[in-house]
PyMOL Python script that loads the backbone (N, CA, C, O; Angstrom):
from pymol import cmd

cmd.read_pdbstr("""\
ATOM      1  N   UNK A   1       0.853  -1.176   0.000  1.00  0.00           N
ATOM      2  CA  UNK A   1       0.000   0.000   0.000  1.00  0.00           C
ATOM      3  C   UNK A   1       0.901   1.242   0.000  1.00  0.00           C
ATOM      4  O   UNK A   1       1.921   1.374   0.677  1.00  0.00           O
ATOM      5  N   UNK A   2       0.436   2.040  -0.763  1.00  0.00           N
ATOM      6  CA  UNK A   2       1.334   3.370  -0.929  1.00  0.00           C
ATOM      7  C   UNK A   2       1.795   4.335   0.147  1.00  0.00           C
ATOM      8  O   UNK A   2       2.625   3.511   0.532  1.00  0.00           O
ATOM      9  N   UNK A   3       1.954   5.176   0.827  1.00  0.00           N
ATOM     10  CA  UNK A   3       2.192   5.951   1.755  1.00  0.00           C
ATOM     11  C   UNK A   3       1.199   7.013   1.639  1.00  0.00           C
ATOM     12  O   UNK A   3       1.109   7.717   0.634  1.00  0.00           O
ATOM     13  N   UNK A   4       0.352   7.143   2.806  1.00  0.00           N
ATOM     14  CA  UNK A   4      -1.089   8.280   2.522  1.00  0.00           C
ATOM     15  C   UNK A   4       0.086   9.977   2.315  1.00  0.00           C
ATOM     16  O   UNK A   4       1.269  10.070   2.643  1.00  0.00           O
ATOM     17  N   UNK A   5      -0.432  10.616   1.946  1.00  0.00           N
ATOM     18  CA  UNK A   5       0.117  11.579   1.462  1.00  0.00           C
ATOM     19  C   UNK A   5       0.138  12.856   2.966  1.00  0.00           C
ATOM     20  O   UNK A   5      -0.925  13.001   3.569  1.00  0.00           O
ATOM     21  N   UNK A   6       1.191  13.545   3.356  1.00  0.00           N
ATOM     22  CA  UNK A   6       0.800  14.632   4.871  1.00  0.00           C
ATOM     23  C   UNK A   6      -0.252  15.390   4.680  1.00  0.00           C
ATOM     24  O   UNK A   6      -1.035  15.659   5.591  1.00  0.00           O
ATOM     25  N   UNK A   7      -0.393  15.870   3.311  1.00  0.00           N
ATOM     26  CA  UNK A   7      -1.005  16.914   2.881  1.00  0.00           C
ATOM     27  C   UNK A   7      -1.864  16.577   2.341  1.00  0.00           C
ATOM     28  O   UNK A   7      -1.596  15.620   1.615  1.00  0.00           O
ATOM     29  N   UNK A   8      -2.949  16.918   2.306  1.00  0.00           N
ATOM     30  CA  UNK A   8      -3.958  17.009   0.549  1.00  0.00           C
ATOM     31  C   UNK A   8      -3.905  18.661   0.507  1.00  0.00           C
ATOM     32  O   UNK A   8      -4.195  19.572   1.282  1.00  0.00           O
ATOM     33  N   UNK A   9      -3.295  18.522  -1.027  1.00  0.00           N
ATOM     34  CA  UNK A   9      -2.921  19.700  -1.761  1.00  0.00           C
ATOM     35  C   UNK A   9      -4.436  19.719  -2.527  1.00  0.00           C
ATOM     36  O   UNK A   9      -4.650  20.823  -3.028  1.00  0.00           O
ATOM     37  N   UNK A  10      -5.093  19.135  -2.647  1.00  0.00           N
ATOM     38  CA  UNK A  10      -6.723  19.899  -3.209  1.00  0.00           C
ATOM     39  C   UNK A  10      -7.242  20.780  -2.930  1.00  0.00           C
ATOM     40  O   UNK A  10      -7.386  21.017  -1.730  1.00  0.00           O
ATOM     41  N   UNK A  11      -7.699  21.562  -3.799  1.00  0.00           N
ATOM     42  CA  UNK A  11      -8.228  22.676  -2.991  1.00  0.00           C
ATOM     43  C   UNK A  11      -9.689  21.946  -2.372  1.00  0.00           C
ATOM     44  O   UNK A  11     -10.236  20.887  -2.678  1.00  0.00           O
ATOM     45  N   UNK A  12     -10.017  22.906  -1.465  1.00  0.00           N
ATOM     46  CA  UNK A  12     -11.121  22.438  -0.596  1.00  0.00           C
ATOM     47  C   UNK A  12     -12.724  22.541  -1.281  1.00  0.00           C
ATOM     48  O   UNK A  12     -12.960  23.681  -1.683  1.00  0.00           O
ATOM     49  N   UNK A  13     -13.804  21.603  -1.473  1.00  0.00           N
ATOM     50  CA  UNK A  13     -15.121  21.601  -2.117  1.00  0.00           C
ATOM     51  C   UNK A  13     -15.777  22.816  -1.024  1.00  0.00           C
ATOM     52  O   UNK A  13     -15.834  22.955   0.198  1.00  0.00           O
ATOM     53  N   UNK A  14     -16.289  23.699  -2.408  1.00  0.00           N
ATOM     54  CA  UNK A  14     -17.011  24.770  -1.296  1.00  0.00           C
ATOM     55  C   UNK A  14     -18.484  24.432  -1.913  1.00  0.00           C
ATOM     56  O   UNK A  14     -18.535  24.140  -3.108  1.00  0.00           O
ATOM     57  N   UNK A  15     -19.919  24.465  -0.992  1.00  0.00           N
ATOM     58  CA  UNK A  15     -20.577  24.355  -1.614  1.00  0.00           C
ATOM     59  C   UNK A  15     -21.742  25.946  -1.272  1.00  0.00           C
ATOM     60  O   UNK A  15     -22.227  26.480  -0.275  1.00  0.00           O
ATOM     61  N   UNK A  16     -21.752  26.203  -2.899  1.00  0.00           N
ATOM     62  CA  UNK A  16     -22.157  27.776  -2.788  1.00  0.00           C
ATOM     63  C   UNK A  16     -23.463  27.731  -2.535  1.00  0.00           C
ATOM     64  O   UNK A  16     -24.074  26.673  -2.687  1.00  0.00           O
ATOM     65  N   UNK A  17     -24.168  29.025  -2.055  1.00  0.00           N
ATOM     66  CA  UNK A  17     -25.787  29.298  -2.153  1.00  0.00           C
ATOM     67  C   UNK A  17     -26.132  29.523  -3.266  1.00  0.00           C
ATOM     68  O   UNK A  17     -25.512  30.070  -4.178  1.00  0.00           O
ATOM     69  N   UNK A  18     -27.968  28.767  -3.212  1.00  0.00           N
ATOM     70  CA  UNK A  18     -28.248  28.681  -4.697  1.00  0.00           C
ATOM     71  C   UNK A  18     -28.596  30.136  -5.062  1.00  0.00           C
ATOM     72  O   UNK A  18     -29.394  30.684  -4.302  1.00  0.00           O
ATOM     73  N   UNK A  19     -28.135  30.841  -6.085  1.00  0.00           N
ATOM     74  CA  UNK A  19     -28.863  32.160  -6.097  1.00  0.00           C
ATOM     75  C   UNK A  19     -29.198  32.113  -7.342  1.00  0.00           C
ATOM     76  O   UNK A  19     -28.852  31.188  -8.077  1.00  0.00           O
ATOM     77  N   UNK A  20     -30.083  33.343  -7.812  1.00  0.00           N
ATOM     78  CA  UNK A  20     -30.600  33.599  -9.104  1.00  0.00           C
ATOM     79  C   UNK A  20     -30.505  31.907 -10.118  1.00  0.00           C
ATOM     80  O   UNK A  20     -31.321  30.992 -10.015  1.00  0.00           O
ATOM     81  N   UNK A  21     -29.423  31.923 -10.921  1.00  0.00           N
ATOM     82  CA  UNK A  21     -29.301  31.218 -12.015  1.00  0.00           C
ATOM     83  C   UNK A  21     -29.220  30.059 -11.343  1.00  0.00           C
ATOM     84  O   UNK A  21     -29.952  29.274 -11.946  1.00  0.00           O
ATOM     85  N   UNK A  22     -28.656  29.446 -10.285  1.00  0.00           N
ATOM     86  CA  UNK A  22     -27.905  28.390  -9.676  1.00  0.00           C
ATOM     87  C   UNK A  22     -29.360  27.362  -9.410  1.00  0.00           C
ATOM     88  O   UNK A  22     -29.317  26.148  -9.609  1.00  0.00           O
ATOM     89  N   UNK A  23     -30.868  28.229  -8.838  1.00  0.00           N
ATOM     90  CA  UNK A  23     -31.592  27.697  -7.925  1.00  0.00           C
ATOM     91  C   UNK A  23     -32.244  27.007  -8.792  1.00  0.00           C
ATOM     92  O   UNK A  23     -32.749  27.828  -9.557  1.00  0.00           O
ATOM     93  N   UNK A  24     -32.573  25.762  -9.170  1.00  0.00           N
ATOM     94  CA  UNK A  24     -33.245  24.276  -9.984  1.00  0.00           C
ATOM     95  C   UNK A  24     -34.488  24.002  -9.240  1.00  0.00           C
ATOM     96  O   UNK A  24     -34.741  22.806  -9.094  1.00  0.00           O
ATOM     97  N   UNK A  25     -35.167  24.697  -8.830  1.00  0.00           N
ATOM     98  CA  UNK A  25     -36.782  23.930  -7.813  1.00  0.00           C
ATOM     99  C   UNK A  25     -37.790  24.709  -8.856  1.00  0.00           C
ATOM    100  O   UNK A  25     -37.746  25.835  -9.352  1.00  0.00           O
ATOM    101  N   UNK A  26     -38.815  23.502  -8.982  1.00  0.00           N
ATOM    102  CA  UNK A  26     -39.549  24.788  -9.810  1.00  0.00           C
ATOM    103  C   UNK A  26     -40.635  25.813  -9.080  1.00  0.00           C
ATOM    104  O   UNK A  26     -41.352  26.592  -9.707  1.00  0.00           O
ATOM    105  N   UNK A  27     -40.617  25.656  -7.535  1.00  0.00           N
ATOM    106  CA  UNK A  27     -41.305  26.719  -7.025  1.00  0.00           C
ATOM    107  C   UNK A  27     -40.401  26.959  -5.921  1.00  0.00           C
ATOM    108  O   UNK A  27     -39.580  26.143  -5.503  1.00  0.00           O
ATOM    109  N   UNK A  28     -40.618  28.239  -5.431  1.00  0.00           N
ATOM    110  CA  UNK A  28     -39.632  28.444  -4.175  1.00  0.00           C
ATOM    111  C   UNK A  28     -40.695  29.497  -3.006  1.00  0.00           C
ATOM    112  O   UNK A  28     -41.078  30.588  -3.428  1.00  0.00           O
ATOM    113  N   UNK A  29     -41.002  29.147  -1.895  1.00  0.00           N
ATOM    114  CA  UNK A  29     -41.279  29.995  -0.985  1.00  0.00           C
ATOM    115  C   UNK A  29     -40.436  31.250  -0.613  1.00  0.00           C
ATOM    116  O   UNK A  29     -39.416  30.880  -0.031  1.00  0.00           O
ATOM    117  N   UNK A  30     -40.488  32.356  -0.719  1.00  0.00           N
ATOM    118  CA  UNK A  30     -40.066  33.534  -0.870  1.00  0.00           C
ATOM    119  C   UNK A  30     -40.461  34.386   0.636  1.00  0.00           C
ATOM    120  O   UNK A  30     -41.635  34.684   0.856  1.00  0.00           O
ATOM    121  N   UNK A  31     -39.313  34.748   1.668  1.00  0.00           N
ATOM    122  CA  UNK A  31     -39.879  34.901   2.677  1.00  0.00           C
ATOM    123  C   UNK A  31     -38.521  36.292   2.817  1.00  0.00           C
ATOM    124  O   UNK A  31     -37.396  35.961   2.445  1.00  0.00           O
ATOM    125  N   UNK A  32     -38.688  37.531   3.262  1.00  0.00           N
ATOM    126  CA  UNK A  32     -38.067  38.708   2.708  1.00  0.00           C
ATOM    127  C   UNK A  32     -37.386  38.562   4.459  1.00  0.00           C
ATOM    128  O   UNK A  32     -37.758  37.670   5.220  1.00  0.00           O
ATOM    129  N   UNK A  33     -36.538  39.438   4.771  1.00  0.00           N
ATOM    130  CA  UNK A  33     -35.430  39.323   5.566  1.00  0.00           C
ATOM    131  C   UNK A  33     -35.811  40.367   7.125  1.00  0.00           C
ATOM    132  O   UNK A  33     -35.090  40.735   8.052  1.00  0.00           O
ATOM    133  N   UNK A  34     -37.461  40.600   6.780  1.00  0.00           N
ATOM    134  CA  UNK A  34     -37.919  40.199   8.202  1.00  0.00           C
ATOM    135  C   UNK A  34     -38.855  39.178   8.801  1.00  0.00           C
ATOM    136  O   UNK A  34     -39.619  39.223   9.765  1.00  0.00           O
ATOM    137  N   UNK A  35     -38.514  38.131   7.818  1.00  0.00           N
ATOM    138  CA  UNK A  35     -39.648  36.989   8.017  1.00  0.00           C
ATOM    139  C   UNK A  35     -40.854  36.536   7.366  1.00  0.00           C
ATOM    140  O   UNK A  35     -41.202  35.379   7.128  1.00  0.00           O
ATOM    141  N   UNK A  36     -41.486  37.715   7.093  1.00  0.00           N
ATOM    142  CA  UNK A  36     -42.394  37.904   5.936  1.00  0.00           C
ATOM    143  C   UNK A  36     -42.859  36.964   4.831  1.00  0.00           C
ATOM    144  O   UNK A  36     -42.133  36.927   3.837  1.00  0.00           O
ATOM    145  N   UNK A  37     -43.744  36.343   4.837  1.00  0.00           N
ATOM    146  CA  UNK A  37     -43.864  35.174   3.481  1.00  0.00           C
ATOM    147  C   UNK A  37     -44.290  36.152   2.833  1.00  0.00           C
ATOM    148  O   UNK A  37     -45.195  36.884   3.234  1.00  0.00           O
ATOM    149  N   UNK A  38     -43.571  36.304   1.544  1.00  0.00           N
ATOM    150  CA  UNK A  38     -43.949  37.104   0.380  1.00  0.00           C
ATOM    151  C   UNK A  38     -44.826  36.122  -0.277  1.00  0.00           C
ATOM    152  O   UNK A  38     -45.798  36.694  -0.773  1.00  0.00           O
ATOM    153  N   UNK A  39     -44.835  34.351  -0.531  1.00  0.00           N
ATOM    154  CA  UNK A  39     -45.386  33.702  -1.074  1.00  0.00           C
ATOM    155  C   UNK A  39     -44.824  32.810  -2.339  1.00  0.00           C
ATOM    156  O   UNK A  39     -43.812  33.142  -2.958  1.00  0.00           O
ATOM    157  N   UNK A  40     -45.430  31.894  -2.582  1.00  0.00           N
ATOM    158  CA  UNK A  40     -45.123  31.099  -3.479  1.00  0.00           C
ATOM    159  C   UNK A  40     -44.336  31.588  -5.337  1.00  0.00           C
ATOM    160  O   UNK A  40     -45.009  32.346  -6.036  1.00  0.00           O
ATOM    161  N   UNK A  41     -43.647  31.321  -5.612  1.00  0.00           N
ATOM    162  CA  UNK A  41     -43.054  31.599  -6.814  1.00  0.00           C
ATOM    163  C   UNK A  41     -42.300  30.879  -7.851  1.00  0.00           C
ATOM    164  O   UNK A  41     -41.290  30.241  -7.554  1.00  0.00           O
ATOM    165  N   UNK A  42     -42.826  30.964  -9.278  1.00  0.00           N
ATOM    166  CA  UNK A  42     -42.660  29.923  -9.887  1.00  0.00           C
ATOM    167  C   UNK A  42     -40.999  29.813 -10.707  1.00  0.00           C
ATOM    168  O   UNK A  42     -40.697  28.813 -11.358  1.00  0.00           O
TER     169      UNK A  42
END
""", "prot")
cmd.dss("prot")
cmd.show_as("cartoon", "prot")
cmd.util.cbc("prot")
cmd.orient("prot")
């Protein structure tokens, strides 16, 4: 068996927030940043 390596030189998996283009659901509950359900959206 090989020798495990000290390091992993990979960079690290970041996993981003879905925004605008990224988000794949076809409806999303929409709730504004004092809590607020703005409501359903397609």
């Amino acid at each position: 068996m090989p020798p495990r390596p000290r390091f992993d030189r990979r960079a690290p998996v970041r996993e981003l927030p879905n925004i605008n283009e990224r988000i794949k659901y076809p409806q999303l509950r929409v709730v504004d940043s004092d809590g607020k359900q703005l409501g359903v959206i397609d």
